[in-house]
N, C-alpha and C positions, 0 to 999 in steps of 0.2 A: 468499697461503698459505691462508687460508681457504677463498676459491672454488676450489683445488684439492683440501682437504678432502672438500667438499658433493660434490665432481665426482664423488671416489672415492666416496663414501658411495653418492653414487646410483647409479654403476656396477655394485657389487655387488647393491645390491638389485635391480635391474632385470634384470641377469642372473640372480637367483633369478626373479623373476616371470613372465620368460623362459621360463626351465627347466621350471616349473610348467606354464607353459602348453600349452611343447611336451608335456611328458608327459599331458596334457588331450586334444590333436588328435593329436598322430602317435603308433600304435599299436607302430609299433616302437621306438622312441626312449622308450617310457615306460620301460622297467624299469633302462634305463640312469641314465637321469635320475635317476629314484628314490633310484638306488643312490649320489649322487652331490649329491642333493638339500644337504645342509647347509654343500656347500665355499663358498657365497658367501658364509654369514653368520660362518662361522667363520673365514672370513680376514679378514673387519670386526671379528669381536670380536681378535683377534691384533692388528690394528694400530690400532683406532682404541679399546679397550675397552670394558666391557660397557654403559654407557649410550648411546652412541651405535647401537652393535650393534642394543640392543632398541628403541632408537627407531626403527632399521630395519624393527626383525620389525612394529612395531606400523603405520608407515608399509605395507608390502607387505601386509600382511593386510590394511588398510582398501582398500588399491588392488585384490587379486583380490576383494571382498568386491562392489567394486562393477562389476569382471566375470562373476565367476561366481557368487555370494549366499553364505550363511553356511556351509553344512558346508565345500565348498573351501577358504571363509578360515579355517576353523580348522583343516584339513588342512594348508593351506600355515604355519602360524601353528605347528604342533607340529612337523612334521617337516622343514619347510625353516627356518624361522627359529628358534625355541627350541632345536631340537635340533644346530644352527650350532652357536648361542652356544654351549651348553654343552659342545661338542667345545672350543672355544677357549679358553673357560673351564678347562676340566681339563688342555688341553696346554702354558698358563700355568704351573700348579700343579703339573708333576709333572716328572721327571727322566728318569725311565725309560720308554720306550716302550711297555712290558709294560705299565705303570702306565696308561700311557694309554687304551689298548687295554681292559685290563676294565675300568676305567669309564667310558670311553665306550659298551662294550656293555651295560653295566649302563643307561647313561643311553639309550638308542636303545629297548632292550626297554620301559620306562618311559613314553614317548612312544607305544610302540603300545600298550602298554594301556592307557594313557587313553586313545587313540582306537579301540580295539574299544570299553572299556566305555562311553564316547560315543555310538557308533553304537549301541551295543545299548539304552543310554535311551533314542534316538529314535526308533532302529525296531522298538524290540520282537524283534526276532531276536536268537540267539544266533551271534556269530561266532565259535563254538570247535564250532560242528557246523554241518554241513552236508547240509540235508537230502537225502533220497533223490530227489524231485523236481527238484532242483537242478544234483543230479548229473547226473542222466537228460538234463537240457535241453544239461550242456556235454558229454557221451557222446555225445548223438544229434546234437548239430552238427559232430563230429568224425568219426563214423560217416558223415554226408554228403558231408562233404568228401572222406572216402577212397573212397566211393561212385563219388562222380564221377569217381575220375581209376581206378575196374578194382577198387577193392579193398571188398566186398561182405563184412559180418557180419549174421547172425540178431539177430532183435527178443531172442531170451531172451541172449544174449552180451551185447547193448549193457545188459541191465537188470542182469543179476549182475556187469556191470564197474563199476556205477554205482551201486550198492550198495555195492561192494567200496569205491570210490573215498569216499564218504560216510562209512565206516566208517572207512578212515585216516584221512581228514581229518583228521574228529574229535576221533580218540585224538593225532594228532600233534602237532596245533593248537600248542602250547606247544614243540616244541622246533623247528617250522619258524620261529615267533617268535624264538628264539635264533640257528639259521641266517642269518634274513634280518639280524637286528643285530648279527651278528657280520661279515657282509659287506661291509654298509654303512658299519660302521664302519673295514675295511681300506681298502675303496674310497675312503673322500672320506680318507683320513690318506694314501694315496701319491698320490691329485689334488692335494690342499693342499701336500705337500713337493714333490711336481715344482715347482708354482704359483711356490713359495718359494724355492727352489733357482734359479730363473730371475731371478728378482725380488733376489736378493741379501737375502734378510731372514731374520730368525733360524729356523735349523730346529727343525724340530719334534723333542720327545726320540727317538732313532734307536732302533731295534729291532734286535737281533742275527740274525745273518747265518741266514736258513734254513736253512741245512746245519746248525747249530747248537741248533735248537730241542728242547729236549729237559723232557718231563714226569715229575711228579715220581712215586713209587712209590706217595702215598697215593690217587688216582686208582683202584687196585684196590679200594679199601674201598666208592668208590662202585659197580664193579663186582660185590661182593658185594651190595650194598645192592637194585643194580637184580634179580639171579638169586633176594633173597631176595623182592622183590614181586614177581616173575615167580610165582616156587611160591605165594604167599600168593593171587595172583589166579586159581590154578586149583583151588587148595585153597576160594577162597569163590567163586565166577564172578558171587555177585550182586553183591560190591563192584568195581563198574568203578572207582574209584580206584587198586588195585593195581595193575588193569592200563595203566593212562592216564601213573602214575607209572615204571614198569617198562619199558613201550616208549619214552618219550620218555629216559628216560634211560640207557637202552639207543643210541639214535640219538645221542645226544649225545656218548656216551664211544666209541661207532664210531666218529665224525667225528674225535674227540680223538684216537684210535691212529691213526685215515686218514693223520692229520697227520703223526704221531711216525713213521711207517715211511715215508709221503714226502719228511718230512725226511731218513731217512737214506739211502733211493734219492738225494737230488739230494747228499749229501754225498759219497756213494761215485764219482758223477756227475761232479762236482768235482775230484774225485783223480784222473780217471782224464782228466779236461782236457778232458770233452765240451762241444759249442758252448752256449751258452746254449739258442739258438732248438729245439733238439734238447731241453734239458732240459725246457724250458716245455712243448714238444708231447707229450712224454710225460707231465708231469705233468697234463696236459689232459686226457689217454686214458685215465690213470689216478682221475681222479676222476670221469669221466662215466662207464666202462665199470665196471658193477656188479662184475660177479667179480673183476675187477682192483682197484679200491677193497677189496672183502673180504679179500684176500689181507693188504694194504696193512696192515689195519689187523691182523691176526695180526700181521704183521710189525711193525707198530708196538706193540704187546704184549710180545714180545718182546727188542724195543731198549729198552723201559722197565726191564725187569726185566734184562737182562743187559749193556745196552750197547755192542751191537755194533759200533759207533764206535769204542773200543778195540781191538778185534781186529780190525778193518779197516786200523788204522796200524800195527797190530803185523807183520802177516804184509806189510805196505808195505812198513813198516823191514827187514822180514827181505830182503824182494827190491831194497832196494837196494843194502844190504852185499854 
């Protein structure tokens, strides 16, 4: 029973170290990886608990440490191994799926900023801007590429894109941070339930059905909060605060309606008994195709405030009587 133990134990860590790696050498396979990075450890802290778990992280760290030297191991050490645990850690402790969910994204944002503010002790750079230079170098390598294959832009185009590009960054910094851990954390919690689901082992707290996702009305307040540092940041244009705090949470409460009015596309979707593979590709179209996202999130505004889910079963019920 033991040396079945050890077997599992080293399995998963070696399949993280793995992962790491690939995401190291193959360019495509990194952001996948990334995204996905915490399911080996947090399915060791699930079954085997959390000393054995961090005996893992501390084992794997020492092993890339002496592949690849120290910044890695403590890349792989925050965001494949601690940031495991403590997925596993939290979906021990909680009931609710919801529950799970924001604190695990609570715990994921967490990890990245002690690894910006890491990098920013050792390198001296600031990871919440991104300079003009910087830009310019990943503009102009992309300006080449499309060079090459017929499609030709002016030197003053590639620099005021690249300007532009620095200047989001920058302001955005903090709520692509949220993005990415809110990502990461859907991603490795349906990898770990498929995992689990297969394996026959206890699931993880379940999450209510899409079509069902609905946010609550105080949501507006932060909407007012962001329209009033919006005005506050044109009213003073030297405190870039206002505006840093205004656009990011601006982007943030988009994404939130994006949600709420996709929710209720896939529930009306549902009613109406379209295939799945049909619902997902729309909902693909609709979060990559800008205009369509914007509508989405009106509409998701909307269904917060009125509910349209109700009058959707309403005028149902009227058509099947």
């Amino acid at each position: 029973m033991k040396s079945k133990i050890i077997f599992e134990w080293l399995s998963w860590i070696l399949l993280s170290i793995a992962m790491f790696s690939g995401g190291m050498y193959i360019a495509l396979a990194s952001p996948f990886l990334i995204l996905i990075a915490p399911v080996p450890f947090m399915i060791l802290e699930i079954r085997r608990g959390s000393r054995e778990s961090l005996l893992g992280v501390l084992f794997g760290s020492a092993f890339v440490f002496m592949l690849f030297g120290s910044i890695p191991a403590f890349m792989y050490a925050l965001e494949f191994g601690f940031l495991g645990v403590a997925f596993g850690y939290i979906s021990g402790r909680t009931e609710k799926g919801i529950d799970f969910i924001l604190l695990s994204v609570i715990a994921s944002i967490t990890a990245k900023i002690i690894l910006l503010v890491t990098f920013t002790s050792i390198s001296g750079m600031n990871p919440f801007a991104m300079s003009p230079e910087t830009a310019l170098e990943i503009v102009s390598s992309l300006a080449n590429k499309l060079s090459s294959g017929g499609i030709g832009a002016s030197d003053e185009i590639i620099k005021n894109y690249s300007l532009a590009m620095a200047e989001t960054v920058s302001v955005l910094m903090p709520s692509m941070i949220i993005f990415f851990s809110a990502i990461d954390t859907f991603a490795t919690y349906w990898a770990v339930s498929s995992l689990i689901s297969r394996s026959g082992g206890k699931p993880l707290p379940s999450l209510p059905k899409f079509e069902t996702w609905r946010f609550p009305k105080n949501l507006f307040w932060a909407l007012a909060a962001a329209v009033i540092m919006d005005l506050a940041g044109k009213a003073f244009p030297e405190e870039r605060v206002y505006t840093v705090v205004s656009a990011n949470l601006m982007e943030v409460l988009r994404a939130i309606f994006m949600l709420e009015g996709l929710s209720l596309c896939w529930y009306y979707m549902s009613s109406r008994r379209i295939a799945r593979a049909l619902k997902l590709t729309f909902s693909l179209f609709c979060v990559l195709f800008s205009p369509v996202s914007y509508i989405l999130s009106m509409v998701g505004i909307f269904d917060i405030w009125y509910d349209l889910r109700t009058r959707i079963r309403g005028k149902k019920n009227e058509s099947d009587s």
